[in-house]
N, C-alpha and C positions, 0 to 999 in steps of 0.2 A: 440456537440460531444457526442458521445453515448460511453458510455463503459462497456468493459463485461471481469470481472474477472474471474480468476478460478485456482486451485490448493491447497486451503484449504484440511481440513482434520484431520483425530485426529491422535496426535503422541504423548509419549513419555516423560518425562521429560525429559531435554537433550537431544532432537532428533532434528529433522529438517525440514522444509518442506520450499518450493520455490512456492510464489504468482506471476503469472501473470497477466497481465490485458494489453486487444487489446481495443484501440480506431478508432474506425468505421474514422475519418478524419486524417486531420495533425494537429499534437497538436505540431509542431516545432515551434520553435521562443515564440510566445507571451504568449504560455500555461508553467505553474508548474507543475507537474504531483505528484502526492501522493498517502499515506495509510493512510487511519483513521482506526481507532478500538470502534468497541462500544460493551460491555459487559453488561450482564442483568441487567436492573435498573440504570444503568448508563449514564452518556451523550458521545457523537461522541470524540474521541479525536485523537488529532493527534499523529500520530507514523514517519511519514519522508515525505521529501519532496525532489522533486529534479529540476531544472531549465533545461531548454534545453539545457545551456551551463554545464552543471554538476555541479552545484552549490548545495550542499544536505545540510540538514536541520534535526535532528534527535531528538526523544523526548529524557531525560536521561534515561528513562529507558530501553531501546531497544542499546543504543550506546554501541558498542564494540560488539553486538551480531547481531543484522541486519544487511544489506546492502541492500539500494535502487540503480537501475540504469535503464535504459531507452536505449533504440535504437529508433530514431529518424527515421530511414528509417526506421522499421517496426510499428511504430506509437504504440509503448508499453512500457508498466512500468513492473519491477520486484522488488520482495521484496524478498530477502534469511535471512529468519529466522534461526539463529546456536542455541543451546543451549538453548532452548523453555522452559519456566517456566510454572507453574500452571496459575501463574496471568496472562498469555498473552492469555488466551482463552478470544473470544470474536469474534464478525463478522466483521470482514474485509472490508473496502469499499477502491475502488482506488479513486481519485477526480482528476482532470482535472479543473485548474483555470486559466481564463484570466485575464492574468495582463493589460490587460485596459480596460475593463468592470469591473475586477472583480467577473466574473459568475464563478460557483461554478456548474460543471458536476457530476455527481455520477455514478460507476458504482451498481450493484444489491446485493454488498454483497457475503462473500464469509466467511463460519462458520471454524473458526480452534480452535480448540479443545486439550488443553495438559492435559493430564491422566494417571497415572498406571494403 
């Protein structure tokens, strides 16, 4: 599965911005579809998850202010970031996992940026 993010971007303290991500296949049924974040000097970590069936998955620090969800007929994830802190700057990846392999897809990365 190939995927390609986009919608990053610097905003705001308190502002907002809305992550995309189109996979090239169908990622219905046996794929999870997610965000990870990785910030400078730090390791990949997860930020939400979500099942084909809508079963989501959220780190604590993001819950009550994200929202992950998917359209299944258009083979895509979205992430709606509210209320953006300083600390959630960092590069964006979506991931695309098979739950019986267990492969692990990535898309390229996507820079979002919170700043006065």
């Amino acid at each position: 599965v190939q995927l390609q993010a986009s919608g990053g971007g610097l905003v705001q303290p308190g502002g907002s911005l809305r992550l995309s991500c189109a996979a090239s296949g169908s990622v219905f049924g046996v794929y999870r579809l997610g965000w990870f974040r990785q910030a400078p000097g730090k390791q990949r970590d997860l930020v939400a998850t979500i099942t084909s069936g809508g079963g989501t998955n959220y780190a604590n620090s993001v819950k009550g202010r994200f929202t992950i969800s998917r359209d299944n007929a258009k083979n895509a994830v979205y992430l709606q970031m509210n209320d953006l802190k300083p600390e959630d700057t960092a590069v964006y990846y979506c991931s695309a996992q098979n739950l019986v392999t267990n492969r692990f897809d990535w898309g390229q990365g996507t820079q979002v940026t919170v700043s006065s």
